[in-house]
C-alpha positions as CSV (number, residue, x, y, z in Angstrom):
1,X,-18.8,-0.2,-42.0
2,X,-16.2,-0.9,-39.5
3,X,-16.1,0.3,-35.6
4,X,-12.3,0.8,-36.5
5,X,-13.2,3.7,-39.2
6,X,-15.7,5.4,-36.8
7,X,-14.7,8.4,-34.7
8,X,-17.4,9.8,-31.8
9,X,-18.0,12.7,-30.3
10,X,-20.3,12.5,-27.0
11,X,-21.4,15.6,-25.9
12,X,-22.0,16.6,-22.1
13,X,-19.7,14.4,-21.5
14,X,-20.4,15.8,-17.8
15,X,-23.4,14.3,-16.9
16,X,-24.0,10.5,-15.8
17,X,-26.0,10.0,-19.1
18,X,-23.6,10.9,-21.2
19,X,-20.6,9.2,-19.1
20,X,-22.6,6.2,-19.3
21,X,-22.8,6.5,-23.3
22,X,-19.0,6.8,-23.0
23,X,-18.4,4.4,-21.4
24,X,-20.9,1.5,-23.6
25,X,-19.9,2.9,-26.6
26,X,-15.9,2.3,-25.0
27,X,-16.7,-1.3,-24.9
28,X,-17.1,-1.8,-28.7
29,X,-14.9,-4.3,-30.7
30,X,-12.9,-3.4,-32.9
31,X,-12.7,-0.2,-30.7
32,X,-14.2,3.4,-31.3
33,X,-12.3,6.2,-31.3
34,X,-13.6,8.7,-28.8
35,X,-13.9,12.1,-27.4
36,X,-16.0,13.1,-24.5
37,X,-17.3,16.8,-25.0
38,X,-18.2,19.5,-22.5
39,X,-18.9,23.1,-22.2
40,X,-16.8,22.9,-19.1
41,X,-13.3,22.8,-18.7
42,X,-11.4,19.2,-18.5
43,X,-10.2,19.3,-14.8
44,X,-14.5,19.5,-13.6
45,X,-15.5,16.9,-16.2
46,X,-14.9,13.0,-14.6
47,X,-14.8,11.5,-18.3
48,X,-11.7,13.8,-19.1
49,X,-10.0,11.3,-17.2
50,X,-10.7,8.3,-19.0
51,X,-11.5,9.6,-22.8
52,X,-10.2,12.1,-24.6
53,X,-11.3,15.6,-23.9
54,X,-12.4,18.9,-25.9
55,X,-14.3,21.8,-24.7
56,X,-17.2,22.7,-26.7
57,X,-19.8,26.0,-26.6
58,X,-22.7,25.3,-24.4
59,X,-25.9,24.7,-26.8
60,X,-27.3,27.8,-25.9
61,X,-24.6,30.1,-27.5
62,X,-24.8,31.7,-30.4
63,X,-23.2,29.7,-33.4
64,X,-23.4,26.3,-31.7
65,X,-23.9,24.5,-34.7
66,X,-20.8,25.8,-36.7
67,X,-18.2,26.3,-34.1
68,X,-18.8,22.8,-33.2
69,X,-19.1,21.2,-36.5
70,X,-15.1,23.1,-37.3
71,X,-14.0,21.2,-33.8
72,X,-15.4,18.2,-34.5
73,X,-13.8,18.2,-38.1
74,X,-10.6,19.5,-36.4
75,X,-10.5,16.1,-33.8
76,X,-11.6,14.4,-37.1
77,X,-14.5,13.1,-35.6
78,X,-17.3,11.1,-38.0
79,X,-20.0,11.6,-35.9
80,X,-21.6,13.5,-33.0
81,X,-24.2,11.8,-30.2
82,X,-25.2,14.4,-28.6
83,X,-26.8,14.2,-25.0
84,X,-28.6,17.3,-23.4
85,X,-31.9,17.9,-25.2
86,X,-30.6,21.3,-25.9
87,X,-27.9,20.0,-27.7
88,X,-30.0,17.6,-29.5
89,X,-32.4,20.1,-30.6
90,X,-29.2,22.4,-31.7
91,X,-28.0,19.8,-33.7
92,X,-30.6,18.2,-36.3
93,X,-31.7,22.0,-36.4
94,X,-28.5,22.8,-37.7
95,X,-28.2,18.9,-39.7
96,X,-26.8,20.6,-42.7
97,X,-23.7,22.3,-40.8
98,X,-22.5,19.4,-39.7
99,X,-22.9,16.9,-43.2
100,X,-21.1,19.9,-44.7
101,X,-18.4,19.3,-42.6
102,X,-18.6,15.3,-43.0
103,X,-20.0,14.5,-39.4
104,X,-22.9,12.5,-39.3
105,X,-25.5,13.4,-36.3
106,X,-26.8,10.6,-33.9
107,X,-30.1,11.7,-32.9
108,X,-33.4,11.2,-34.2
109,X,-36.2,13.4,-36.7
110,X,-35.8,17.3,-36.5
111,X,-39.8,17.4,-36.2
112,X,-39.8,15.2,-33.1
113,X,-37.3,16.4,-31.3
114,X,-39.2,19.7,-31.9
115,X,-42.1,18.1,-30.4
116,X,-41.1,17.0,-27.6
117,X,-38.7,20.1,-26.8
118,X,-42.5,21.8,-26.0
119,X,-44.5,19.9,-23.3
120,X,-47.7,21.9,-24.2
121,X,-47.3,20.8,-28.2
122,X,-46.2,17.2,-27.2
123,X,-49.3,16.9,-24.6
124,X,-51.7,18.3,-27.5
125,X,-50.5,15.9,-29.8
126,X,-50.6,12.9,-27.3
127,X,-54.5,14.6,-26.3
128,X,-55.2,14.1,-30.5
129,X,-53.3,10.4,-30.7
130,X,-55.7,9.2,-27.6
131,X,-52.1,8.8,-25.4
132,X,-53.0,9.4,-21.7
133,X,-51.7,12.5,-20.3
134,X,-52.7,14.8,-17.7
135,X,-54.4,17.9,-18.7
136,X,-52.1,20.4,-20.0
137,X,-52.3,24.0,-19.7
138,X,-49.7,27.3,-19.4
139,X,-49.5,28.3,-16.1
140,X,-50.9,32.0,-16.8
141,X,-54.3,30.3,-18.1
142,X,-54.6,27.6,-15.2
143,X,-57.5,27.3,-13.0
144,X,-57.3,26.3,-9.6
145,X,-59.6,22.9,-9.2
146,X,-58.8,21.8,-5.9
147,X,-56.4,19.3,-6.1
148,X,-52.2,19.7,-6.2
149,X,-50.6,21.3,-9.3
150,X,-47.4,20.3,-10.7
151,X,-45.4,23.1,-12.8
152,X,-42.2,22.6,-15.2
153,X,-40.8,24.4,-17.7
154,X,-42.4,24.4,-21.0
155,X,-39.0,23.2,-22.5
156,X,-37.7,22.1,-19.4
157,X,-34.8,18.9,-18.8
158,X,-35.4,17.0,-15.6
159,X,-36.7,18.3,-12.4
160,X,-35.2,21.5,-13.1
161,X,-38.0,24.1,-12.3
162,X,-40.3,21.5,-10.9
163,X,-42.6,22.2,-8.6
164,X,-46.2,21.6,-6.8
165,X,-48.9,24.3,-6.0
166,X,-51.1,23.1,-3.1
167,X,-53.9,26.4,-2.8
168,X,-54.8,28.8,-4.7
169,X,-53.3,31.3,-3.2
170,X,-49.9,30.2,-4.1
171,X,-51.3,30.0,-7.6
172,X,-52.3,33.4,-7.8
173,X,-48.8,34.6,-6.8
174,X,-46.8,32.2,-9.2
175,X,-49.6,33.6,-11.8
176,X,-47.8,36.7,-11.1
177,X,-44.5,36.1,-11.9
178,X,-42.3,37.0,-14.9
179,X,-41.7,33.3,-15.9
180,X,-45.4,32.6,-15.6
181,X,-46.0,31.9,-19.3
182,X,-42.9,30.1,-19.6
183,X,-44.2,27.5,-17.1
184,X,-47.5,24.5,-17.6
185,X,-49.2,22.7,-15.3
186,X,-50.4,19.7,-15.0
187,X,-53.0,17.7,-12.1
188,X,-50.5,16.0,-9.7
189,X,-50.6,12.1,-10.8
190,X,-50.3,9.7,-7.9
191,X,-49.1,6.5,-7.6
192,X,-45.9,5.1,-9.1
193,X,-43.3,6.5,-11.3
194,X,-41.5,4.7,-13.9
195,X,-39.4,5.3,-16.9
196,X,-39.1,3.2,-19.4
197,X,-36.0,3.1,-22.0
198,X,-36.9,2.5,-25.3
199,X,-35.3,1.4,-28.8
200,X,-37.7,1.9,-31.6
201,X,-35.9,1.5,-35.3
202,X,-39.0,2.8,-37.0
203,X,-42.0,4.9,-35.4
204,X,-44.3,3.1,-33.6
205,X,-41.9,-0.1,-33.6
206,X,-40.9,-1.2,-30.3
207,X,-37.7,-3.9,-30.5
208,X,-36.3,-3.7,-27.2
209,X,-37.7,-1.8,-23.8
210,X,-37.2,-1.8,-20.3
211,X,-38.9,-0.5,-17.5
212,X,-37.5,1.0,-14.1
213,X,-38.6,2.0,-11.1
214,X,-36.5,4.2,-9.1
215,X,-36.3,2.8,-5.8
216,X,-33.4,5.2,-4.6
217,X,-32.8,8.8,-6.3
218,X,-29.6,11.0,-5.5
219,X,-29.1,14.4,-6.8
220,X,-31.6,13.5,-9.5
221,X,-30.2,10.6,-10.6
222,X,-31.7,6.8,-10.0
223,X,-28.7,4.8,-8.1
224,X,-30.9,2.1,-7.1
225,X,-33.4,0.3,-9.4
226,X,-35.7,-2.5,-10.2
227,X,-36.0,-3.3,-14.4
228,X,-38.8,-5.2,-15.1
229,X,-41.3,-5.7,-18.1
230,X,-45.2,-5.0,-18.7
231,X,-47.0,-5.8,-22.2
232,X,-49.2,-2.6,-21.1
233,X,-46.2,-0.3,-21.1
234,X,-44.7,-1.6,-24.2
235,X,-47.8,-1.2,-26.1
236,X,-47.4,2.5,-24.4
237,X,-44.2,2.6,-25.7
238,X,-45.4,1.9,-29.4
239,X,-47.9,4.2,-29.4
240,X,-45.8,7.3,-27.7
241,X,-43.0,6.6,-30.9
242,X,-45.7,6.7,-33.4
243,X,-47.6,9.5,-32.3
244,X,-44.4,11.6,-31.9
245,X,-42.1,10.1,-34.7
246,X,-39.5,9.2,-32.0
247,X,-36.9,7.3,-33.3
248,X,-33.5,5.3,-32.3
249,X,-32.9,5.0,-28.5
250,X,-35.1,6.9,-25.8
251,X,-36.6,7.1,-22.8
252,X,-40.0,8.5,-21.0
253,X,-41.7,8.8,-17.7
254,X,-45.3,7.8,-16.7
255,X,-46.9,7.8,-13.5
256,X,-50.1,6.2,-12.0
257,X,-51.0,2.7,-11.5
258,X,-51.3,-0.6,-13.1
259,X,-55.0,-1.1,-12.1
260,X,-55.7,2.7,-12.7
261,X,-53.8,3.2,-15.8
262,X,-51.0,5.1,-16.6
263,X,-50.3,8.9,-17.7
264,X,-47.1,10.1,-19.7
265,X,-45.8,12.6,-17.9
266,X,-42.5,13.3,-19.8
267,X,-40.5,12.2,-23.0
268,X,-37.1,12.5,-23.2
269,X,-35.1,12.5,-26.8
270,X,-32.2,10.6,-26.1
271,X,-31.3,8.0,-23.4
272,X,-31.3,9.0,-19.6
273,X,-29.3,9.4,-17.0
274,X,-30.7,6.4,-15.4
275,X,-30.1,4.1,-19.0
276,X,-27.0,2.6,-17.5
277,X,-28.7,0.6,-15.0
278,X,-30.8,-1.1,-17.9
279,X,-27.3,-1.3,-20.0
280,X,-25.9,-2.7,-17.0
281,X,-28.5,-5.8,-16.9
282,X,-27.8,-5.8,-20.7
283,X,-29.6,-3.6,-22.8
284,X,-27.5,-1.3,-23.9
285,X,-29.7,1.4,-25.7
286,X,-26.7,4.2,-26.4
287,X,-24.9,1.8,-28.3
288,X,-28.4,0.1,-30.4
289,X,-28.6,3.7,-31.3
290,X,-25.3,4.5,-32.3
291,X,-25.6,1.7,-34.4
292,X,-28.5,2.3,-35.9
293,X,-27.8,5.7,-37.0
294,X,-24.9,4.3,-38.3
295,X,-26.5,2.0,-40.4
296,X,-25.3,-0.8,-38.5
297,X,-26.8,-3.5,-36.9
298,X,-28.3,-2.6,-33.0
299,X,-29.0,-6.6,-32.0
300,X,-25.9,-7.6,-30.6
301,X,-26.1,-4.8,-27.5
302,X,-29.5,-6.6,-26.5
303,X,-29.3,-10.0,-24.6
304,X,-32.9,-11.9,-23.6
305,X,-33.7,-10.8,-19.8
306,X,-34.9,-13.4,-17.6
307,X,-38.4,-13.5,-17.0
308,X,-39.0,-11.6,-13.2
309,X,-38.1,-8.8,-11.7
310,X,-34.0,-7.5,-12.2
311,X,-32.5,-5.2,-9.6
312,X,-29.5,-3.0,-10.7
313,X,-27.7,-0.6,-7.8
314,X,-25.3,2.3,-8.5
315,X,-22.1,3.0,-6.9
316,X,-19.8,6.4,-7.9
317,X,-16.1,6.5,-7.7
318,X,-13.6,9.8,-7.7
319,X,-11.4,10.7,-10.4
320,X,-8.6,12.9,-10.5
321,X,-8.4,15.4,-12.7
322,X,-5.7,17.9,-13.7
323,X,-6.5,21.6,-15.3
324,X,-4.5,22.0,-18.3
325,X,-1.4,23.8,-17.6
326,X,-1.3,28.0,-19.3
């Protein structure tokens, strides 16, 4: 198959992580052709002013699945990578909708992403695979221990909904609330955080990883970075992809220590908002997993890194937009 024949949607084409696919995948040769895609109108969305642009339902609304598939086929698009978990989890839910309609979807295993949509089912299954995690429980059935809590959404993205309990008091109250059971908790880990980007072509196969620690965060989003590598977190890395049946490119958080170990705190489905640093240095893990569920082959978007650490730093430019005219 040819890059020339291939047509690809990107979906929330708002956010840095998919601008970032967008903008690997637009360095392809032959060239893609490509849409960005948005549940927000072209004049707010940055990549409407290099790609080209359609508005799309947000994942959330009913009949996702088949009013996208009939744009997609519309633009005449081949395929659809899609971005925000919600939209991943939309999407090989709905696998059949879209193959009907000729477009082939660019994200991994319905189970997994199922698993990892639900951080109580994912830590349970990590608990049973011997993966460590911090204990997991919903936030209705937590006990207060003594020591910080940290609450997220049960099928939460990000740090949206994040937050640490420090008495029991607080506890007690957040018990209360209407959103309680929609909430877990976990110990608060300390030490380091790191997230490591991933390409696994089968489960529990590691080909290429990076790890990065965020030495600068704005607005959620790493713009500063060091990449490095550890044999203990690609090991890590084999065994979280095995145990969940995580394939193609991802990434995942841990936290802790090298001397003390360290926890998996989150898993992500699809590459991160951060992934462009590690493309940057030149691993480019949106377009390894384009390829590969495309059948093609993902080596050519991986170069050897130098041995040591690599640092990467993030700048952000302005674009113009223009609201299309009534």
């Amino acid at each position: 198959m040819s890059s020339k024949d291939i047509a690809i949607a990107v979906g929330s084409a708002g956010s840095a992580t998919g601008l970032g696919a967008l903008r690997s995948l637009a360095a392809w040769d032959p060239p893609l052709a490509l849409c960005a895609c948005d549940s927000n109108p072209s004049h707010l969305i940055a990549a409407a002013s290099e790609f080209d642009f359609v508005q799309i339902p947000a994942a959330s609304s009913e009949g996702f699945a088949k009013a996208l598939a009939a744009t997609l086929a519309q633009k005449r698009m081949s395929a659809f990578y899609p971005i925000h978990d919600a939209e991943v989890a939309e999407a090989v839910a709905n696998l059949s909708i879209f193959t009907d309609h000729g477009i082939a979807v660019l994200a991994p295993d319905h189970a997994a992403v199922a698993i990892v949509r639900d951080k109580l089912f994912m830590a349970a299954v990590f608990e049973d695979a011997g993966i460590p995690v911090p204990s997991t429980t919903r936030l209705d059935q937590t006990q207060w221990v003594g020591a910080p809590i940290h609450i997220k959404p049960r099928t939460g993205v990000g740090s949206h909904g994040v937050g640490l309990i420090s008495d029991a008091d607080t506890l007690a109250k957040r018990q209360k609330a209407d959103d309680a059971e929609q909430l877990i908790a976990q110990p608060y880990i300390e030490g380091q955080e790191i997230t490591i980007d991933a390409f696994c072509p089968a489960p529990g196969k590691v080909m290429v990883y990076a790890c990065r620690e965020r030495i600068e965060v704005k607005a959620g989003v790493s713009t500063k970075a060091r990449i490095f590598q550890d044999s203990e977190l690609r090991t890590l890395t084999a065994r979280v992809s095995a145990a969940l049946g995580l394939t193609g490119s991802f990434c995942y958080q841990v936290r802790g220590a090298p001397d003390t170990g360290w926890q998996v705190i989150d898993v992500n489905p699809r590459v991160g908002g951060g992934t462009p640093l590690s493309a940057a240095a030149g691993l480019d893990f949106a377009s390894a997993h384009v390829a590969h569920f495309l059948g093609m082959d993902p080596t050519p978007y991986f170069r050897t890194l130098p041995d040591g650490d690599i640092f990467v730093v993030r700048s952000f430019r302005e674009h113009v937009t223009w609201p299309k005219k009534l």
